[in-house]
C-alpha angles and dihedrals in degrees: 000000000000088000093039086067109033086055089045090048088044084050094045091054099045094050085045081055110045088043096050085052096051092042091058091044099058097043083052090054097028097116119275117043104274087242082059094058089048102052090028140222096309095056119117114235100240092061082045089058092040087055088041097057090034095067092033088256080148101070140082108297096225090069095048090054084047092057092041091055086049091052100044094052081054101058093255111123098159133248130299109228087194094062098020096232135096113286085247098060090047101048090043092059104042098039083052093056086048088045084061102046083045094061100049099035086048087042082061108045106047094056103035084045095049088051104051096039097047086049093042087050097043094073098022099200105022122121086253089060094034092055098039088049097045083047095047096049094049093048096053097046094061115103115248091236092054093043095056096042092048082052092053100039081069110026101043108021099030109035095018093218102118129052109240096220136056109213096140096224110113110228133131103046091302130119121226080239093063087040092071099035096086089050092040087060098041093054092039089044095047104036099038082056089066097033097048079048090063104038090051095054092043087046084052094054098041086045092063094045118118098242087058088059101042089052085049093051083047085066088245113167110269089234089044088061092031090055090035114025118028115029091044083062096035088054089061096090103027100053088072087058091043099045081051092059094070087073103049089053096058100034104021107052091086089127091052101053094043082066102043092038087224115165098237134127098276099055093043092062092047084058096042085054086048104051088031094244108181112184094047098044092053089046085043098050086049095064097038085054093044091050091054090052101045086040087053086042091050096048087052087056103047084051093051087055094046097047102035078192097081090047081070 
């Protein structure tokens, strides 16, 4: 276990390392002198070259990369000329209010998911397991921005029971509670489609395995083959899937959160791109990276746990 983790943390780190380099690269190269995005298109050059000389930009590359990997190690990561604070400050606050949409939304989709798609694999062809897969597929192929404009077509503008934005801030007569529930739905609705797709397909496979048939044919408890036989097997292959969306839900819901204007990562970074932010799109990019990694090396985990024949 002790060299599972230290080649999955060198990897992490290397990874953290090539992409930071290549992040800071790009935006070098990216068209237009960095000084020129921060003071914007109506600056003078001389004030550009002033600004450029100001924060080093003129000189080598490589030891500029040197003294922004110092810094970073050292929890600077700059400051953020969109929000007016330093990068840290602004990734710690919106990541926090993510990291809240994540858990619920996550809290959501595992058990609602585990328990359509067991129930979908258990009787593969039966009207139960047609209706929850036809469900399942024409949920997940709508778009999130459809989805979330159909939900609020009838939750906010026709019934009225439900606030169209998520700012989090509890004002007119709206909770911050009632705030989440319309993204909640979107991401659950749109992610559990995927994930009871594969859980159904993996039931289905471990269902028609030899050592199911053999418990049935004991006289076992149907319950008893379906808890602990059956979905601990079926899980092998789906809790990767599982364990990757919680990237996706903290990285990935841009859409989401554009809809909903809710003041998360994901739309911070679409702001940052916007308004050419560097600082905060290179410190950005580096968590985003270093949540798809952890997430990877915690999917490789859970499915240690399940199958104790890849411990060996």
């Amino acid at each position: 276990m002790a060299r599972f983790f230290a080649k999955h943390v060198a990897f992490l780190l290397l990874t953290l390392l090539v992409v930071s380099f290549l992040v800071f690269t790009l935006n070098e190269f990216s068209p237009g002198a960095v000084a020129r995005k921060i003071l914007g298109a109506y600056a003078t050059q001389e004030q550009v070259e002033l600004l450029t000389k100001q924060m080093g930009l003129d000189r080598p590359l490589l030891v500029r990369y040197v003294e922004y990997l110092r810094a970073a190690a050292s929890g600077d990561l700059g400051y953020s000329a969109r929000y007016k604070l330093p990068v840290r400050e602004v990734i710690g606050k919106h990541l926090a209010n993510t990291a809240l949409l994540a858990a619920i939304a996550f809290a959501c989709i595992v058990p609602f998911s585990m328990v359509l798609g067991v129930a979908a694999g258990m009787r593969e062809g039966s009207r139960l397991d047609r209706v929850i897969l036809m469900l399942s597929t024409v949920v997940a192929s709508i778009p999130e921005f459809a989805l979330g404009v159909f939900l609020a077509s009838v939750f906010v503008v026709w019934l009225h029971w439900l606030p169209g934005t998520a700012t989090l801030v509890a004002g007119g007569g709206w909770s911050v509670a009632s705030q989440l529930v319309l993204p909640v739905a979107v991401i659950v609705l749109f992610d559990a489609g995927y994930v009871v797709s594969m859980i159904r397909a993996s039931m289905v496979e471990v269902m028609q395995r030899p050592y199911i048939r053999t418990a049935v044919l004991k006289g076992l408890p149907l319950s008893r083959v379906i808890l602990r036989h059956a979905v601990r097997n079926a899980m092998l292959t789906p809790i990767t899937v599982i364990m990757l969306q919680i990237n996706y839900l903290v990285a990935g819901v841009v859409v989401v959160e554009t809809v909903f204007a809710y003041p998360g990562f994901g739309r911070m970074m679409l702001e940052a791109t916007l308004f050419k932010d560097i600082a905060l799109i290179e410190a950005g990019a580096l968590v985003a990276v270093f949540l798809a990694v952890a997430t990877n090396i915690l999917g490789d985990l859970a499915y240690i746990i399940l199958d104790p024949r890849i411990r060996v």
